[in-house]
N, C-alpha and C positions, 0 to 999 in steps of 0.2 A: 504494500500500500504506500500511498504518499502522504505525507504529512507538508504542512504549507510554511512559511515563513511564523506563523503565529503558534508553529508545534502541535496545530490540528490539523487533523485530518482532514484532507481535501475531499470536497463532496463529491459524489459519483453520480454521473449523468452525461449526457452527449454537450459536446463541446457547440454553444450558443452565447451573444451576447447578452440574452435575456438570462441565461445561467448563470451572470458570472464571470472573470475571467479565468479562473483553476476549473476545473472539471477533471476527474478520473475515472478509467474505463479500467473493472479490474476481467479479466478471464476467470481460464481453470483454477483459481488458486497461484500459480507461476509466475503469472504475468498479469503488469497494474502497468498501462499507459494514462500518462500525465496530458491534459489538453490544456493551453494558455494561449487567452487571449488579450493580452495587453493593449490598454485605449488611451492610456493617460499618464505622462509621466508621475514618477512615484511607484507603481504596480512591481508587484517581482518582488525580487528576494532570493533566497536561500529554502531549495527546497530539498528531503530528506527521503528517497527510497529505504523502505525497509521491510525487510521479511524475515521470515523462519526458516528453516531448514525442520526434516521432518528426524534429525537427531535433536532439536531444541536448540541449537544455536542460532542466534540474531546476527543478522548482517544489517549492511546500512551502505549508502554512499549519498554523495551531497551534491547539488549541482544548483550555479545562481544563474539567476535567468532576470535580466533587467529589457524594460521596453530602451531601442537605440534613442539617443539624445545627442543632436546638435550641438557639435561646440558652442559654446558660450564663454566670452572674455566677462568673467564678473568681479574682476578685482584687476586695476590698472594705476601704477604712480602717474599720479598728471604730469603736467609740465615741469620739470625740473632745474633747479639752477647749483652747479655746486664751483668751488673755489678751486682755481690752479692748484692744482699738488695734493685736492682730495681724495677723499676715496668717496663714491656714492653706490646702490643700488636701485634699479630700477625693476618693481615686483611688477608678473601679470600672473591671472591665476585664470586658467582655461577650464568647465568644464565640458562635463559630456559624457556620453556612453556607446561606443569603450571610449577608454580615457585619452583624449586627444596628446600629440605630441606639440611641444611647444618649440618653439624656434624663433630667435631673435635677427635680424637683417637690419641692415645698412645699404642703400644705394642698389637694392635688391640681390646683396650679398651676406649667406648666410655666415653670424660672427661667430660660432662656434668653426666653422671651416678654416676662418684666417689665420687659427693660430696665435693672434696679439695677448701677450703675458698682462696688458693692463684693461683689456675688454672681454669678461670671461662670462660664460653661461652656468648657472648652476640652480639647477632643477627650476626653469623656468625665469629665473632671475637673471639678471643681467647685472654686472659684477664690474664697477669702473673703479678699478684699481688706484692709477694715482690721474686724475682729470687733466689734461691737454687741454688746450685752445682747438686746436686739430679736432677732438670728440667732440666737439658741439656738432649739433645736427639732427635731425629724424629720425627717428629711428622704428620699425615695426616687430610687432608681436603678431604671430601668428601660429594661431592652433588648430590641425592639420589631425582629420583622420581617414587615413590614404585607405583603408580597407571600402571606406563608404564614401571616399573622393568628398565627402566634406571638409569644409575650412571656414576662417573667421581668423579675423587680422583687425588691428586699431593701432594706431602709432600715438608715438610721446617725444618730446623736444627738448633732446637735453641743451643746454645752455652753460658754458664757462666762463667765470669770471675770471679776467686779468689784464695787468695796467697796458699799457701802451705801449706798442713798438711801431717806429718810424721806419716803414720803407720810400729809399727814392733812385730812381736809374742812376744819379749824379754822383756818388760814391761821399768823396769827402769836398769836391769844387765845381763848379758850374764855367762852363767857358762862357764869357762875355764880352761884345765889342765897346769901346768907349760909343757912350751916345745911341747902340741901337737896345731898344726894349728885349728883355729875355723873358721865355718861360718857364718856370718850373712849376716841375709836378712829382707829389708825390702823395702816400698812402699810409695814415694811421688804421694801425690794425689793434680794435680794443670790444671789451663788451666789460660792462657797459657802456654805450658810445661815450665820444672823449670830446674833449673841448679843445682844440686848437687854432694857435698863433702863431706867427712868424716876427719876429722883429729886426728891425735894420738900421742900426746908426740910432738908438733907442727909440725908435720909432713902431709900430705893427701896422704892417704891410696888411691892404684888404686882400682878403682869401676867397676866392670861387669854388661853393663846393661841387664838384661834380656828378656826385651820388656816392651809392655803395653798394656793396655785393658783401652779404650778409657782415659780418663785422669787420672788414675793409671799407673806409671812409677814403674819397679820392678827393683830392685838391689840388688848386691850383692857383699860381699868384704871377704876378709879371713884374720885372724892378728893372732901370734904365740906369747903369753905371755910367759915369761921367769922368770924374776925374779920381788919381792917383788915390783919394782918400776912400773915394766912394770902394774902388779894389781892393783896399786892406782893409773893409769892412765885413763882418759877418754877417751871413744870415741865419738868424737860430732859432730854429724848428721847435716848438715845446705842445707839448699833448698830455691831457690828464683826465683821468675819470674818477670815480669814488673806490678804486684800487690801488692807484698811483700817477708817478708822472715820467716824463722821460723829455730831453733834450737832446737836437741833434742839429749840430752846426755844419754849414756850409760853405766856403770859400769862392770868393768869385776870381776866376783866374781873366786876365787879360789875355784877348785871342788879336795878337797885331801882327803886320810885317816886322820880317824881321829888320837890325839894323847893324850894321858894322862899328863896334867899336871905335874909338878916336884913338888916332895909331896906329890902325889896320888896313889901312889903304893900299902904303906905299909895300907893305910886308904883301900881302894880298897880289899886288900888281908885280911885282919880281917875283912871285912864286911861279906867275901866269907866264911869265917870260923865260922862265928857266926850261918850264914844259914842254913849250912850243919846242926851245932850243934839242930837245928831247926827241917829238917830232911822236908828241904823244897823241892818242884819240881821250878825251877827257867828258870825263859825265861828274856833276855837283852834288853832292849829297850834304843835306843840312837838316839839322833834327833843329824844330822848333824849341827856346828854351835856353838854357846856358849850356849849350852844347859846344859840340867840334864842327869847323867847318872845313872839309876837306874833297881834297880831286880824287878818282880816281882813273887809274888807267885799263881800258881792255884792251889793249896789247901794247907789247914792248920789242922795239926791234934795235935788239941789242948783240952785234957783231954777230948777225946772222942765227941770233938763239931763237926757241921756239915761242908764240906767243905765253904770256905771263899774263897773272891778275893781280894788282899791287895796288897801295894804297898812300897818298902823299899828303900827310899831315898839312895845312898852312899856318893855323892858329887856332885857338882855344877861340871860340866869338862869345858874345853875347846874342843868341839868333832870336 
């Protein structure tokens, strides 16, 4: 016979919704089939065959029989925000029947697959080890039961705080000509958004924002050096949020022709006469800057030797 989840006995009679959902059909004595009709989640349970053997011994076995249920996300951390260098967790709790597998994704790449030692899954949870600027982003939960091809997905947003870093193409100086307008542009990367200045000769230069692409803020400003003072002036970058702040100076480098020294003339012009004397082919190499200003030769016809490639110093310039 069977007995039901309540440890009675399940009624006997043909398998009807008007019956019921247990019903059991017994035979000879031998044999007791179980009928279930499951309508409503909740129904089911653990139910208990059991017989006699005609030496007096009891047998028994168990078997649970639950109606199937749809994944269900019934427990999700909202929106999240945690601090550089924290550690956070983010819970989802899927149910269902059978019991859904859970799986966390990024950019529709599953994060238990990547490998990353500071973004880990553990039984459902999602596990941010020490928090990056890099981990911010969407993120989805999805609970997946591939025997019945159902699923059920809901994302969350995590969010990192931390102060301000100044990117800009221009490294540490900006070239600039006397008298024409320059641009620069560059990009505070912060959350919470930053507040940013430029100042020049104690002055703050008006700033253009250009937008942003998620916590990347673009800027842009224009300044017209002039004279010798305006050059050996900085431009200094400053950006702060309610994390921190950062500076980043800039250098305006003078982009001119170059000029020869006073003294370098006449040294210059007998170098050019020596070569000729030489009976050399000459190409001019000049590095912008406090360089070397020198000839070179592609070929040397010297008592019939083969051509050579040499190089003939004139003077140290100011280029």
């Amino acid at each position: 016979m069977w007995l039901g989840p309540d440890e009675a006995m399940v009624p006997e009679g043909d398998r009807s919704a008007e019956a019921g959902p247990f019903r059991q059909r017994r035979g000879d004595g031998r044999r007791a089939e179980l009928h279930v009709m499951l309508t409503v989640p909740g129904q089911g349970g653990r139910f208990r065959c059991q017989g006699t053997f005609d030496s007096g011994d009891d047998v028994a076995a168990n078997i649970d029989i639950r109606p199937a249920e749809d994944p269900q996300i019934v427990a999700l951390t909202p929106a999240l925000e945690v601090a550089e260098g924290a550690a956070a967790e983010v819970k989802c709790e899927v149910t269902g029947t059978p019991t859904p597998t859970v799986t966390w994704e990024r950019g529709g790449r599953d994060m238990a697959a990547l490998g990353d030692r500071r973004l880990v899954v553990q039984e459902g949870t999602l596990v941010v080890v020490a928090a990056q600027p890099g981990d911010a982003g969407v993120y989805t939960c999805r609970g997946r039961q591939a025997r019945r091809g159902r699923e059920v997905m809901r994302t969350v947003t995590l969010s990192v705080l931390f102060s301000p870093r100044i990117e800009t193409p221009h490294n540490s100086s900006v070239c600039a000509r006397p008298g024409t307008p320059v641009t620069v542009n560059f990009t505070v990367w912060a959350h919470p958004a930053p507040t940013a200045t430029v100042a020049w000769q104690g002055k703050n230069l008006a700033l253009q924002p250009l937008g942003r692409d998620g916590a990347r803020h673009h800027y842009a400003l224009q300044v017209t050096p002039k004279t010798p003072w305006d050059f050996s002036s900085e431009l200094v970058l400053e950006a702060s949020n309610a994390v921190g702040a950062v500076r980043h100076a800039l250098r305006l480098e003078q982009a001119e022709g170059w000029r020869l020294p006073p003294g370098s003339v006449a040294g210059l012009v007998a170098s050019i006469f020596l070569l000729v004397l030489l009976g050399l082919d000459l190409g001019c190499c000049l590095r912008r800057g406090r360089g070397v200003l020198a000839w070179t030769r592609d070929r040397l016809r010297q008592s019939g030797k083969a051509p050579a490639q040499s190089v003939v110093n004139v003077s140290s310039l100011d280029a």
